[in-house]
Every structure is written in C-alpha cells, then in structure tokens.
C-alpha positions as CSV (number, residue, x, y, z in Angstrom):
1,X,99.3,-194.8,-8.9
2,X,98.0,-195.3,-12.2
3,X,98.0,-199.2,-12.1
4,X,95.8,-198.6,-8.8
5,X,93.8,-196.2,-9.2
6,X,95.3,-194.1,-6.4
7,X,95.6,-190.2,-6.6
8,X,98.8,-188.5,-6.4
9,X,99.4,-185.3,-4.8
10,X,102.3,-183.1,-4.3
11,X,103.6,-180.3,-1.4
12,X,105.2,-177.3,-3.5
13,X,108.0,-175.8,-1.7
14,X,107.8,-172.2,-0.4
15,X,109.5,-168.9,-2.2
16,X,113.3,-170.0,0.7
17,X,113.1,-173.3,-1.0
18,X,111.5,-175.4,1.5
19,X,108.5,-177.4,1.7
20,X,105.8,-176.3,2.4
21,X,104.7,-177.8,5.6
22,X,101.1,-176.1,6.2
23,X,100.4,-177.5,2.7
24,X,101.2,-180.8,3.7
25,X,99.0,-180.5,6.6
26,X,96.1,-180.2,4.5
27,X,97.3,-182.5,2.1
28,X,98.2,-185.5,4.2
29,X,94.7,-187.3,5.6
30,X,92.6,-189.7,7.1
31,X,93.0,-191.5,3.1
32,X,96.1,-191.0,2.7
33,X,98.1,-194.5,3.0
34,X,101.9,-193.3,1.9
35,X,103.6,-190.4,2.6
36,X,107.2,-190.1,0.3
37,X,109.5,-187.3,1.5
38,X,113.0,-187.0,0.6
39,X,115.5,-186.1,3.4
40,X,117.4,-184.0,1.5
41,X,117.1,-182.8,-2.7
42,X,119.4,-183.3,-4.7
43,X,118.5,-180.2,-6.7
44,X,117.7,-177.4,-4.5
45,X,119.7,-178.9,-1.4
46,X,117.0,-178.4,1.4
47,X,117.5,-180.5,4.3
48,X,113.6,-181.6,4.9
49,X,112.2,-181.4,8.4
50,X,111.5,-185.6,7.7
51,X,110.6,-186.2,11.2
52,X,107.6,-183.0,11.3
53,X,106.1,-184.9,8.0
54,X,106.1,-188.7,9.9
55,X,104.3,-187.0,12.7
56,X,101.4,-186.0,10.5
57,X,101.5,-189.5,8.3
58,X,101.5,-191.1,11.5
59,X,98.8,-189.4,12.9
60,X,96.4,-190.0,10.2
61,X,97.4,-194.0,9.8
62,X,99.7,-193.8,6.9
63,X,103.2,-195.5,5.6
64,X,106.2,-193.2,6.0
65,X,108.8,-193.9,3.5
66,X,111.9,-191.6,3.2
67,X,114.6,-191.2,0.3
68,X,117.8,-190.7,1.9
69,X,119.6,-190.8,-0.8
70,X,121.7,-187.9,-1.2
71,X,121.7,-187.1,2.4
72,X,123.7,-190.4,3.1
73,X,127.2,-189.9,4.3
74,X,126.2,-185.6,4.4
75,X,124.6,-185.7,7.7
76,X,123.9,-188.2,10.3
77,X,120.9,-190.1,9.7
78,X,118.6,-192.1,12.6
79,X,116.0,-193.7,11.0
80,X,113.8,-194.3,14.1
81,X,114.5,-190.6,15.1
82,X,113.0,-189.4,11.7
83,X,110.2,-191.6,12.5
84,X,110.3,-193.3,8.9
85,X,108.6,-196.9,8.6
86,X,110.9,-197.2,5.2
87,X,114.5,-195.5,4.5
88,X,116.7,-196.0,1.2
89,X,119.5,-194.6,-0.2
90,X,121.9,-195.9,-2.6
91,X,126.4,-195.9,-2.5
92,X,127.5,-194.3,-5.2
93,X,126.7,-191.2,-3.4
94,X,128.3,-191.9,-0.1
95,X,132.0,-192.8,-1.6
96,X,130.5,-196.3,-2.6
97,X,129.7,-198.3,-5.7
98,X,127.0,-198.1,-7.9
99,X,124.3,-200.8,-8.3
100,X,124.3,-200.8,-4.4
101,X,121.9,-200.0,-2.0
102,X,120.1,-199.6,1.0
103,X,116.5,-200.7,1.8
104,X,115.8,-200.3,6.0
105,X,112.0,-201.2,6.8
106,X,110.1,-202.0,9.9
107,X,110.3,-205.9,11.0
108,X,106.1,-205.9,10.6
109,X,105.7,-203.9,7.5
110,X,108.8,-205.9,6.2
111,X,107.1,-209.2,6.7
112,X,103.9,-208.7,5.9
113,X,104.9,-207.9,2.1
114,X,105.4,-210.2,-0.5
115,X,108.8,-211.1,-2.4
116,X,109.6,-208.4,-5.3
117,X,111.4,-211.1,-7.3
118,X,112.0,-215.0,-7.3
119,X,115.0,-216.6,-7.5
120,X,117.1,-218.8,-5.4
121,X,117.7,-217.9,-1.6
122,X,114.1,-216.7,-0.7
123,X,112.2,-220.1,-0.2
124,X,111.7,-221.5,2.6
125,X,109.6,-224.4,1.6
126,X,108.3,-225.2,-2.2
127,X,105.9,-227.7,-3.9
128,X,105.0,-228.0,-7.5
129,X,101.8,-225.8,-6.5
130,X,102.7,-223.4,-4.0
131,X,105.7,-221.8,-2.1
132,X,106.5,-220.6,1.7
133,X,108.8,-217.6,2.0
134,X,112.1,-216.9,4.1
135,X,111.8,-214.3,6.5
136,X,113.1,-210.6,5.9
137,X,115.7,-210.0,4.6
138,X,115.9,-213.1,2.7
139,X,112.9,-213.1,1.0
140,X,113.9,-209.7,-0.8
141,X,117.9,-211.0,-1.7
142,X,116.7,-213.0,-4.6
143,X,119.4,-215.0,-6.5
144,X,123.2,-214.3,-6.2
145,X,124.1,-211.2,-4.5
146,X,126.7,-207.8,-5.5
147,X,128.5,-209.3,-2.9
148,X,131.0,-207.1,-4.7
149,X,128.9,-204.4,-3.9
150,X,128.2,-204.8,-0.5
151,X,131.5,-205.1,0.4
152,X,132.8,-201.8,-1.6
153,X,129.7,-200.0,0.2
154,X,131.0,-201.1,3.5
155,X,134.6,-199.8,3.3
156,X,132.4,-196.8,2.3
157,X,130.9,-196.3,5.5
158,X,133.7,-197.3,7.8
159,X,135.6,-194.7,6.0
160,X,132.8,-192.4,6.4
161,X,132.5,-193.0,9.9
162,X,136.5,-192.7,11.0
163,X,135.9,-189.1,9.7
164,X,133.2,-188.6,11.6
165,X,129.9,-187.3,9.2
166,X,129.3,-184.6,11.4
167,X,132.5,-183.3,10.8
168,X,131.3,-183.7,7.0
169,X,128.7,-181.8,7.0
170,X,130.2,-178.8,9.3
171,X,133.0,-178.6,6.5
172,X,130.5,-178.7,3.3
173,X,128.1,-176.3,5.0
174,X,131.2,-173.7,5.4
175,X,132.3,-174.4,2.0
176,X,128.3,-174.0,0.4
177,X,128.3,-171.2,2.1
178,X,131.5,-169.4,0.6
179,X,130.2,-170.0,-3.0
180,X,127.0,-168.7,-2.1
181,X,128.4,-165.7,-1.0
182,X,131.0,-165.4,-3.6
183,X,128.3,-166.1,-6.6
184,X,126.1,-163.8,-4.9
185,X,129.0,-161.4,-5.9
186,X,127.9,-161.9,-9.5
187,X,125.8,-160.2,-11.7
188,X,123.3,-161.7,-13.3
189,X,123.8,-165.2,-11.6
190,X,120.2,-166.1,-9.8
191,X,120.5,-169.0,-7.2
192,X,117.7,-171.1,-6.5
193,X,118.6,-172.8,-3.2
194,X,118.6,-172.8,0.5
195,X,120.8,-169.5,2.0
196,X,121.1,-170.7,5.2
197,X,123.8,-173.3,4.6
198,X,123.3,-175.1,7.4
199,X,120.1,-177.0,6.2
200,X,121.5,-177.2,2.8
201,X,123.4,-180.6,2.2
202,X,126.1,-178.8,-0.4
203,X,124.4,-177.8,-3.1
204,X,123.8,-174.7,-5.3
205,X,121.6,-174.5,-8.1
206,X,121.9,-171.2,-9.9
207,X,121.0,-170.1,-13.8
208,X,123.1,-167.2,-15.5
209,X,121.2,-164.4,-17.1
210,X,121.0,-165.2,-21.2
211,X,123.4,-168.5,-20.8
212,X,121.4,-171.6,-21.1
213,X,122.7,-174.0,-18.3
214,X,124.4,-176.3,-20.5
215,X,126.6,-174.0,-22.0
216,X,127.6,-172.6,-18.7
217,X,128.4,-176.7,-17.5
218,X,130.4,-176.6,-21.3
219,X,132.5,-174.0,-20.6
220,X,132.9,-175.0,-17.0
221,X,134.2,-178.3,-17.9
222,X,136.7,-176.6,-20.2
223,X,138.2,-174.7,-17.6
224,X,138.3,-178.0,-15.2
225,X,135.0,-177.5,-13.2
226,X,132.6,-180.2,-13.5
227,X,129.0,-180.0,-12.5
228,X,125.2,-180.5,-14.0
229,X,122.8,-179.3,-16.5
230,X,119.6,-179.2,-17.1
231,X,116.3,-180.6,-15.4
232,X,118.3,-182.9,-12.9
233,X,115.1,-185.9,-13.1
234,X,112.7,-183.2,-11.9
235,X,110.8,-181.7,-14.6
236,X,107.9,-181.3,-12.3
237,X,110.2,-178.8,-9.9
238,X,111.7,-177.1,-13.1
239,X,107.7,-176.4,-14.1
240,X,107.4,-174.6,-11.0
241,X,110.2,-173.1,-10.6
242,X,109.5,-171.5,-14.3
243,X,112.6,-172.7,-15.6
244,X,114.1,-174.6,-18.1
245,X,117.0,-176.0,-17.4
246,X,119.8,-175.1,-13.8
247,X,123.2,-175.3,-12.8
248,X,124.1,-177.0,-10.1
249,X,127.7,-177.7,-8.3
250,X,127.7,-179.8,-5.7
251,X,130.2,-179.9,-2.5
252,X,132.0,-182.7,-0.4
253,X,134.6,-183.8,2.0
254,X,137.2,-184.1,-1.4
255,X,136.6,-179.8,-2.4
256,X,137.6,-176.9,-1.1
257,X,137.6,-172.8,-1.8
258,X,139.6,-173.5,-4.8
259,X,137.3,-175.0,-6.9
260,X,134.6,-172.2,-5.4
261,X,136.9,-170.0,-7.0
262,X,137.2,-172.1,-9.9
263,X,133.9,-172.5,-10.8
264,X,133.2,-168.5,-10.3
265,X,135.9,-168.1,-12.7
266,X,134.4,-170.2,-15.0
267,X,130.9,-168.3,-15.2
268,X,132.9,-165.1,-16.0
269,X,134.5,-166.8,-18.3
270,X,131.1,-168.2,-19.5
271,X,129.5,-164.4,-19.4
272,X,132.7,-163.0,-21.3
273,X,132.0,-165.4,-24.3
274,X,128.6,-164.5,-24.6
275,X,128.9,-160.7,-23.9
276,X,126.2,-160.6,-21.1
C-alpha cells in the first residue's frame, strides 16, 4: 500500500468478537479495489460471515480475496459459495507439510496477471528481447516444484476427507465449547473469543489476572499442555483489544476433554505459583 500510494483501512470487530459488518459497509466503496477478509482468525476464532463481505466488494466493483488459512480442514469450504475471486490457505494447518500451499483464483483474474517469479516452466515462447507466458497455472509454478509437498498435502486432504470435515468441526465445536465453560469456572481467567462455539473454529484466547501470558504457556508446558503466547502476528488486534500479550489453546480432531482438563489444571497451577 505504501509502494502505491493506496490507503489502508481496517473493520474493528464488535465487543462478541466479530466483525463489524455495518462498519464495513461504510468502509467498503465505489474506490475500493480489494477487499481481504479472513475466513476464520486464528486468534480470536470467529468464523467470518466471508460470503456477506463479497456481496458488498462485489457490489461496488472490487477484488475479493479470502485467507482460508486456519479454517482449512475445520469447516467445509466452497470457494464459489463464499463468493471469493482469490482463496489461499497453507498445509501445515490442515495435517499437511509446511512450505505448501494453496492459491485458487478466478480463470480471468488469474490470466490477466503477470508471473510473480521467473524460472523454468512458465514460458511459453522467449527471444533475447522479450518473453510470452504459459497459461495459469504454469506461469505462477516457476522452477522445480515441492513435489514433496504437494504430495504430503494431498494425503492430507484425502485423510481429511475419509473423516468427513463436517464431522471435524461438530467434534471441535463440542470440545471448544467444554473449555469455555470449564475456564469460565475460573476466577480471574478473561476470555476473549467467540461463546457461541459453533462459529468458533476451536480456539480460545484468554489472559489470567496478574500472570503475563507467557508464563502461564511456561508453566503449561511443564505440566504437558502446549499452546501460545503473546501477540500471535496481530499487534494491531492486541492494540485494540488493550492488551499485551494472550493465551490461546487451540482444538482438533487429535484432542479431547482430557487435555481441557489439563490445561485448566495447568492455570491453577499457574495461579498457585504466583499467589493470585
């Protein structure tokens, strides 16, 4: 945005940890050219109501692009039903390898950019002055493949599919929604993420009164829970949240109420050691 001279602006989420879609209204344009929206956050959860925000970039002219990421291999995902024109999301969070990914873009949009790197594979013609470009997706696979990769991110999603994601996501919803009831339980613990478990994709963020977040993920790895610290790549959300740093454990298809139980157990443990 900088290199172009565009101007940047964001939709804040409301106090139930959504966005906030009237905001968005008003934000989004007749100038506005790309719309960004995650489908789900990896911080506060929140499944996002992706399709509601295409509508309005669509009706004002603009490119929908949507970060799928952590909602890959949560919940089932349509990318023509969201109305997106771009969709990524990357395997290591979907049971797959890392330094994988997904790019899915419109045929027309697809063609009408230009190569992101050169390298062998992408040409379709080439003279010592000037070059002619393989179609999509050709012209993007520059060089040597992770055919590695793309191999390990398939079993991925076959195994995926024999369970059956919706299936996935009934299970994690019932499971987020045991420790948000049991850490509700707690005093002093303050959770900063969608209660209604069904449009949360298995996350729950939560600080502990007079614990920094880091010690509480310390002591939690001690006692065999693992989960994050700190800003989780979104200083911009801690700023309005008014916080430092959160906790956040996150749920899948490989937990269950034991490790809810473990990871209460831990912040006791956490609130014994520091007398609060």
């Amino acid at each position: 945005a900088n290199r172009k001279g565009f101007v940047l602006k964001h939709v804040n989420i409301t106090e139930d940890f959504d966005l906030d879609y009237k905001q968005a209204e008003e934000l989004i344009t007749p100038k506005t050219k790309i719309v960004s929206v995650s489908l789900a956050g990896n911080v506060l959860g929140t499944i996002n109501d992706v399709r509601k925000i295409a509508e309005l970039a669509h009706k004002v002219g603009a490119v929908m692009i949507c970060d799928a990421t952590k909602a890959a291999g949560h919940i089932p995902i349509n990318a023509r039903k969201l109305g997106c024109d771009f969709l990524i999301f990357s395997g290591h969070k979907m049971c797959g390898p890392t330094g994988i990914g997904v790019l899915y873009g419109k045929a027309e949009l697809l063609d009408a950019l230009p190569p992101s790197m050169f390298g062998g594979g992408i040409v379709e013609e080439v003279d010592l002055q000037e070059a002619r470009w393989r179609s999509a997706p050709w012209k993007f696979e520059a060089g040597t493949p992770n055919i590695a990769g793309a191999i390990g991110l398939g079993e991925a999603v076959t195994y995926l599919e024999n369970i059956g994601v919706e299936k996935i996501h009934e299970y994690v919803s019932g499971l987020t929604g045991y420790a948000i009831e049991e850490l509700g339980k707690l005093g002093g613990v303050k959770m900063f993420t969608q209660k209604d478990a069904d449009k949360n994709i298995g996350i729950v963020a939560f600080s502990v009164e007079r614990i920094h977040s880091h010690d509480i993920a310390e002591i939690a790895g001690r006692e065999g829970v693992a989960i994050r610290a700190g800003h989780h790549c979104a200083q911009p959300l801690m700023k309005e949240l008014d916080i430092s740093a959160l906790a956040r454990a996150s749920f899948y298809l490989y937990n269950d109420k034991s490790d809810v139980n473990a990871l209460v157990g831990a912040i006791k443990k956490a609130q014994e050691i520091f007398k609060v």
